[in-house]
Every structure is written in structure tokens, then in C-alpha cells.
Backbone as CSV, one residue per row, in Angstrom:
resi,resn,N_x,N_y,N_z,CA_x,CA_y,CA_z,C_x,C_y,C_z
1,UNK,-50.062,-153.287,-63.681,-48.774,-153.930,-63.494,-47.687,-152.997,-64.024
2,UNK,-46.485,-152.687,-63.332,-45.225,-152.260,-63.869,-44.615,-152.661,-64.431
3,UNK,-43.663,-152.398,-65.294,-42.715,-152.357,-66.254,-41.782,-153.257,-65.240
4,UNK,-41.439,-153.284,-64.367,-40.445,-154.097,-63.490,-41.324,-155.207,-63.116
5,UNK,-42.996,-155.138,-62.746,-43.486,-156.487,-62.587,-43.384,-157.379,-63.643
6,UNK,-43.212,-157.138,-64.976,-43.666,-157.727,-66.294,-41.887,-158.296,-66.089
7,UNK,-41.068,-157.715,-65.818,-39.773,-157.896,-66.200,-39.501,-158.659,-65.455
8,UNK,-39.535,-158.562,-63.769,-39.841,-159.867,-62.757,-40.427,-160.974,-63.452
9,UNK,-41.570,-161.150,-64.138,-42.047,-162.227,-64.728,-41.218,-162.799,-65.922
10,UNK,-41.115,-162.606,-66.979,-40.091,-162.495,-67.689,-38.871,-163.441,-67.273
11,UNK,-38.353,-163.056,-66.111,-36.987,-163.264,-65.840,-37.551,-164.916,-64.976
12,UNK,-38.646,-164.835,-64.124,-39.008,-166.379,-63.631,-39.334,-167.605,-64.818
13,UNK,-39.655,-166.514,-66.143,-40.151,-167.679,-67.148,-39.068,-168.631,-67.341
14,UNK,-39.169,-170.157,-67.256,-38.723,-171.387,-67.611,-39.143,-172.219,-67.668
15,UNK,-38.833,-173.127,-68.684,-39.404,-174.684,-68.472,-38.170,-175.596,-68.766
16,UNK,-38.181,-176.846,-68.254,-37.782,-177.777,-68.259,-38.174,-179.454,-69.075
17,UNK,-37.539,-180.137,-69.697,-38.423,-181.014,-70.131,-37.597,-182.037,-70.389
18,UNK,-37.482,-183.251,-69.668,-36.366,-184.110,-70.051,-37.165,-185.549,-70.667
19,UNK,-36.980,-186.463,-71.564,-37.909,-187.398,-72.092,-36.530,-188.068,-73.470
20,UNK,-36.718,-189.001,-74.023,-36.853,-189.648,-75.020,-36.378,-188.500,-76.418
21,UNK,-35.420,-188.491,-77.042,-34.942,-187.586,-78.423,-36.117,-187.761,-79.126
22,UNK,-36.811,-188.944,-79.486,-37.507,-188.609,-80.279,-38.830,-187.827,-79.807
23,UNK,-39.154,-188.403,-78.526,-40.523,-187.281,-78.306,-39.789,-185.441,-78.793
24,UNK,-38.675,-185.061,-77.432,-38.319,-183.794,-77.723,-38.271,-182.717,-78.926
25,UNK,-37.674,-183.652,-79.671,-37.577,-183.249,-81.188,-39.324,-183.100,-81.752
26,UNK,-40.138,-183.629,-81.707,-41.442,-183.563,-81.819,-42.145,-182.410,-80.718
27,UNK,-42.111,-182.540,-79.709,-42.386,-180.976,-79.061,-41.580,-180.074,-79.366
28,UNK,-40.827,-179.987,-79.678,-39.348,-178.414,-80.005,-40.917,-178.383,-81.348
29,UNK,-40.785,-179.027,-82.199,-41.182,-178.262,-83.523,-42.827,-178.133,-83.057
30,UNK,-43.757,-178.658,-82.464,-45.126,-178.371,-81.851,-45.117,-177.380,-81.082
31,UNK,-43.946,-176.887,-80.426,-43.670,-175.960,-79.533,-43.787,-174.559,-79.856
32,UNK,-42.737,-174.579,-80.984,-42.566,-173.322,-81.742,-43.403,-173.598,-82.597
33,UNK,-44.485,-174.070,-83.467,-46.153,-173.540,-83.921,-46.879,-173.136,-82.875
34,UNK,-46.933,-173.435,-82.032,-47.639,-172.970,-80.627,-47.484,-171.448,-80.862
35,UNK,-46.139,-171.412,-80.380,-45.726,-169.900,-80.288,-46.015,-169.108,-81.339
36,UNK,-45.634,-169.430,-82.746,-45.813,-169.043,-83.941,-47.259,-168.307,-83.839
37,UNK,-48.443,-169.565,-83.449,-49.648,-169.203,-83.506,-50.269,-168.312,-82.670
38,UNK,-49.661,-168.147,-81.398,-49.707,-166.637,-81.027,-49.244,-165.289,-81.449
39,UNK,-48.744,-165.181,-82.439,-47.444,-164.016,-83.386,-46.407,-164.092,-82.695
40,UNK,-45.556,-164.798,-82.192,-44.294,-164.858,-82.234,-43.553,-165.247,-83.688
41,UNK,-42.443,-164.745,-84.113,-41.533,-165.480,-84.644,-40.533,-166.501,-84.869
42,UNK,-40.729,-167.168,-85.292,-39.462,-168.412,-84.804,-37.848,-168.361,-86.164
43,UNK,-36.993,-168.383,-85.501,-35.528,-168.016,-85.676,-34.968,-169.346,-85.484
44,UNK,-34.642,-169.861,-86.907,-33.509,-171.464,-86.058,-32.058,-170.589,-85.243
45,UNK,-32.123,-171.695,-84.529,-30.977,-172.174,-83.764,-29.949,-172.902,-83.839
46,UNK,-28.858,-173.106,-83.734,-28.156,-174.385,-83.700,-29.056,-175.260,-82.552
47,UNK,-29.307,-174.870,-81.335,-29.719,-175.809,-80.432,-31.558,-175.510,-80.932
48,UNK,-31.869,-174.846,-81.082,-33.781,-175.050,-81.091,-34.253,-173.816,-82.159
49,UNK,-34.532,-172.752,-81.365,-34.780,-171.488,-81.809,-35.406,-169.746,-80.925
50,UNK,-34.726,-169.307,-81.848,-35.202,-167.901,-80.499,-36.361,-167.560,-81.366
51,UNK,-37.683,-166.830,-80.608,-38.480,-166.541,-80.692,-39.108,-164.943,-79.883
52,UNK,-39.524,-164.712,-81.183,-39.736,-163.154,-80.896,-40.862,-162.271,-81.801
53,UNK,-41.261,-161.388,-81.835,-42.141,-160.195,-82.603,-41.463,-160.173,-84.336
54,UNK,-40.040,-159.896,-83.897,-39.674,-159.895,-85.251,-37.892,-160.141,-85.386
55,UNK,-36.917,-159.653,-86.036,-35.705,-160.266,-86.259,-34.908,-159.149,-85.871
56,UNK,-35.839,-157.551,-85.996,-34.515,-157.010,-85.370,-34.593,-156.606,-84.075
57,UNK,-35.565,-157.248,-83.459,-35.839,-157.499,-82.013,-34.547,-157.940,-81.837
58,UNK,-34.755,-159.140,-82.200,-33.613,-160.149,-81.532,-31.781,-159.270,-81.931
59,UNK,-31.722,-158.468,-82.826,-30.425,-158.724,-83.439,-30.330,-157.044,-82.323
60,UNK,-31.241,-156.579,-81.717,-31.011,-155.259,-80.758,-30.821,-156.108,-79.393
61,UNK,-30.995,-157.302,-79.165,-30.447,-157.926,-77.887,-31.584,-157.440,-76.683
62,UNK,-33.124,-157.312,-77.735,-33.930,-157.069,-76.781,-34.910,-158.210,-76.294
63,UNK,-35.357,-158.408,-74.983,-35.715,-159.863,-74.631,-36.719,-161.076,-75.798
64,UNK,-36.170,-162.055,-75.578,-36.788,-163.104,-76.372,-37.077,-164.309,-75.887
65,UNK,-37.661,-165.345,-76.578,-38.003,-166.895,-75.968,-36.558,-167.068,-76.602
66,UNK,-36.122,-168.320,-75.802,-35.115,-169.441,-76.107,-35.777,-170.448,-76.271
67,UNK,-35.696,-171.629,-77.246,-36.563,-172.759,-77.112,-35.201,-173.973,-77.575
68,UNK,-34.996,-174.579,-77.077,-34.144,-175.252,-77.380,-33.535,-176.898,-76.735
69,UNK,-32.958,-178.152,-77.692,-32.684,-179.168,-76.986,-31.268,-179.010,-76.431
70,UNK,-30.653,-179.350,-75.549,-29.635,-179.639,-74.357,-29.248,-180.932,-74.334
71,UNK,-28.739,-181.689,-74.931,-28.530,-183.583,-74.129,-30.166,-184.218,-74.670
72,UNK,-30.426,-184.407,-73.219,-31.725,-184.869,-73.190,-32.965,-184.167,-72.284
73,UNK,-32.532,-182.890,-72.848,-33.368,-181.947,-72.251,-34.033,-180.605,-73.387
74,UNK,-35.265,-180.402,-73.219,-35.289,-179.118,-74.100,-36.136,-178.629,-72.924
75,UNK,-35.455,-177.387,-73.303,-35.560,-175.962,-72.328,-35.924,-175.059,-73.264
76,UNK,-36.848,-173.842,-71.858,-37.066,-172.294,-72.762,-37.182,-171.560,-71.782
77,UNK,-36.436,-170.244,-71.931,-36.125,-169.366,-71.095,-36.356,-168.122,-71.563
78,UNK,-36.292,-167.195,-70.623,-35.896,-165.734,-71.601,-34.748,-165.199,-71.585
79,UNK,-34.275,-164.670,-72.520,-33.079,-164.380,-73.015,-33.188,-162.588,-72.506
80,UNK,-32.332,-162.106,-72.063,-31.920,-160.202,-72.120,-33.839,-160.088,-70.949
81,UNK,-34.020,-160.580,-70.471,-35.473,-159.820,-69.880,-34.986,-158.564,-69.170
82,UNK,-33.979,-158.758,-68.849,-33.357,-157.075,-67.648,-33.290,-156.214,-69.464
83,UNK,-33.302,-156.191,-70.312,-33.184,-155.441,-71.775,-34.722,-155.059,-72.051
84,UNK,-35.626,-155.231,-70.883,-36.963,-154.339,-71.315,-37.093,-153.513,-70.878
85,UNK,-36.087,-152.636,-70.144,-36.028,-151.135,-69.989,-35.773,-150.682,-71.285
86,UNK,-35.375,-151.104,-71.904,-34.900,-150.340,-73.583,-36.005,-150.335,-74.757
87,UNK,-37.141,-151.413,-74.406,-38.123,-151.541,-75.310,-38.724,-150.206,-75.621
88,UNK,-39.194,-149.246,-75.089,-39.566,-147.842,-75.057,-38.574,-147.206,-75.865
89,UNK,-36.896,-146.883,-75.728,-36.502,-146.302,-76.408,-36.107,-146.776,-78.117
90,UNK,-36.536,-148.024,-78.205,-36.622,-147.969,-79.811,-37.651,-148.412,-80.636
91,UNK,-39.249,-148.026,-79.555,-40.202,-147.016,-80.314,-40.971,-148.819,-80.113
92,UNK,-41.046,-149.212,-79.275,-42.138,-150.534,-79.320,-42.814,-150.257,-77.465
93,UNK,-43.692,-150.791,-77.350,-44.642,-150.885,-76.414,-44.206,-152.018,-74.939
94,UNK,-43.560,-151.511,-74.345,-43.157,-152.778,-73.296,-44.134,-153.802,-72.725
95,UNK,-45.228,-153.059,-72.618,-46.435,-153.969,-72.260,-46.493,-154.799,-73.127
96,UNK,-47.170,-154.633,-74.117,-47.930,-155.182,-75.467,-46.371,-156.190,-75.665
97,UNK,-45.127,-155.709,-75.809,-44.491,-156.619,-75.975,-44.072,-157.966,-74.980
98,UNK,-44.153,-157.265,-73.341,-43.817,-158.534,-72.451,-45.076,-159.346,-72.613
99,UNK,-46.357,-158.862,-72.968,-47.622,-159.984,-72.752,-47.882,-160.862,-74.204
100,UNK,-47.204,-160.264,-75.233,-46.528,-161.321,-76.142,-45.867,-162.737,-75.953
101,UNK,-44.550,-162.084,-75.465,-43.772,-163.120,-74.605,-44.376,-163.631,-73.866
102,UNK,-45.299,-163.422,-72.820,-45.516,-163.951,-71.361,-46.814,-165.446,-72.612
103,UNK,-47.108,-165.257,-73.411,-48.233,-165.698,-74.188,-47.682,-166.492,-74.912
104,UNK,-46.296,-166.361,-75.707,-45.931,-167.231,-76.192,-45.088,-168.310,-75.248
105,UNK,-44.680,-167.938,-74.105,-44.160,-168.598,-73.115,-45.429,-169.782,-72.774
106,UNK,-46.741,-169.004,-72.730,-47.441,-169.862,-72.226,-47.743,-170.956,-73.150
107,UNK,-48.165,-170.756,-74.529,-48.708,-171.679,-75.271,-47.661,-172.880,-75.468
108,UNK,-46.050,-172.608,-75.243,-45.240,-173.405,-75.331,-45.356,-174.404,-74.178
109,UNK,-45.743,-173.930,-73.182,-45.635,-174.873,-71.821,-47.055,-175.490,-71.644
110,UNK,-47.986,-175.094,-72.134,-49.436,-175.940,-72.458,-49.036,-176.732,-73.537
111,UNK,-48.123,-176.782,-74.798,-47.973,-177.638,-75.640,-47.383,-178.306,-75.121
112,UNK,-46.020,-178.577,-74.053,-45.572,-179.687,-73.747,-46.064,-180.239,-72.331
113,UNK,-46.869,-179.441,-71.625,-47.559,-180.451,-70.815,-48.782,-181.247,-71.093
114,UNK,-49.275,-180.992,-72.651,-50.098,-182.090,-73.340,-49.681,-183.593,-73.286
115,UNK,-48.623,-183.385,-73.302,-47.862,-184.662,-73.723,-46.733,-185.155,-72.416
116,UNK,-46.655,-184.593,-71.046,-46.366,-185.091,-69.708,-46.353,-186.576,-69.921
117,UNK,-47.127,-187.101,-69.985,-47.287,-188.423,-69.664,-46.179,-189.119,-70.689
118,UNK,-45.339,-188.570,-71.755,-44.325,-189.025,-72.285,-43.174,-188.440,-72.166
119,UNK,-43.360,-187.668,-70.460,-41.726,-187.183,-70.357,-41.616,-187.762,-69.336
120,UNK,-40.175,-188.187,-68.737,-39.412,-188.288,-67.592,-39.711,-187.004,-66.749
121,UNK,-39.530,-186.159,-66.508,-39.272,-184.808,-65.849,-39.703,-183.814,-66.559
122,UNK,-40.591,-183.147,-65.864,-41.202,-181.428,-66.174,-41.312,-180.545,-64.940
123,UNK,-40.822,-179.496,-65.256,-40.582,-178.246,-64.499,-40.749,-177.091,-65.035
124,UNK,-42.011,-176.186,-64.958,-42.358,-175.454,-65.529,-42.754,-173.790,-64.484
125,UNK,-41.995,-173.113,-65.196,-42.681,-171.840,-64.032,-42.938,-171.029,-65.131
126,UNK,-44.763,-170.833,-65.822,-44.918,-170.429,-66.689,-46.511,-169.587,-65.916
């Protein structure tokens, strides 16, 4: 796979999840241990949290999870994915890093389709 296929992927990652505050609030934090438990990092948010390898990932504006509530929605996206052309020039592995992401993307969207049957609406392209 290429560096532009991984980044294509990347850029399709989303989920959707609309349900009840109190379920949401209970997947946001099951969500991000999910991720956690793959080695991601989790970063509060005002709205949820960004998630990543480490902190100065995120503070170089190089791609990350978004995990976060909206209204009555929590969403996760990737943040900067067109920013993994740059992963190479400050000395990290683009692979090893998009199949991070692509992994913590996943365990987040297996954690909240555990629990489908207590959402209104799911939309997941994971």
C-alpha cells in the first residue's frame, strides 16, 4: 500500500453516533480506553479528545483521531490526514504511524457498535 493509499484511508475515516447524553458520554470515555489500549494517546478536549502516538504529534499539526460530543452526536474523524506527507520529514514512520490510527480508529468504532442497539443512528466508515 502507498503513502497516498493510507492517506486516502485516513481521510474516509468517520463515524457518526447519535443516542441519549447519557449513553454518549459513556462511549466517548469507553471509546478513548479502546483507543488508549491500542497505544494511542488521549488529549482532553473541550468537546471529547484528540488522540494520537504522542503530544507533539498533535502540537506539529500532524494527523490525529478527533473523538468528540456535538449536540447529540459524538463523532470521530481525522484531523490534518493530507499532513502525512510530513510524517517522514520529522523522523517518524508513515506506515507504522497511519496503521496506528487506522487501529485506533477501528477499536473506537467496534466499541460503539457494541452498544448499537442503544443508539438512534450509526454511521460508520471505519
Amino acid at each position: 500500500m502507498s503513502l497516498e493509499d493510507l492517506i486516502e484511508r485516513l481521510m474516509n475515516l468517520s463515524l457518526t453516533a447519535v443516542g441519549s447524553p447519557e449513553v454518549l458520554n459513556e462511549l466517548l470515555e469507553e471509546a478513548r480506553r479502546a483507543a488508549e489500549d491500542v497505544g494511542l494517546m488521549a488529549f482532553r478536549r473541550c468537546e471529547g479528545y484528540a488522540l494520537g502516538p504522542d503530544e507533539t504529534s498533535l502540537k506539529l499539526g500532524l494527523p490525529h483521531l478527533r473523538l468528540g460530543l456535538y449536540g447529540d452526536r459524538l463523532l470521530m474523524w481525522v484531523r490534518g490526514p493530507s499532513k502525512a506527507s510530513l510524517l517522514e520529514e520529522t523522523g517518524r514512520d508513515p506506515f507504522e504511524y497511519c496503521a496506528l490510527l487506522l487501529r485506533g480508529g477501528r477499536a473506537i468504532a467496534d466499541t460503539i457498535r457494541s452498544r448499537r442497539a442503544e443508539l438512534e443512528f450509526l454511521e460508520s466508515r471505519v
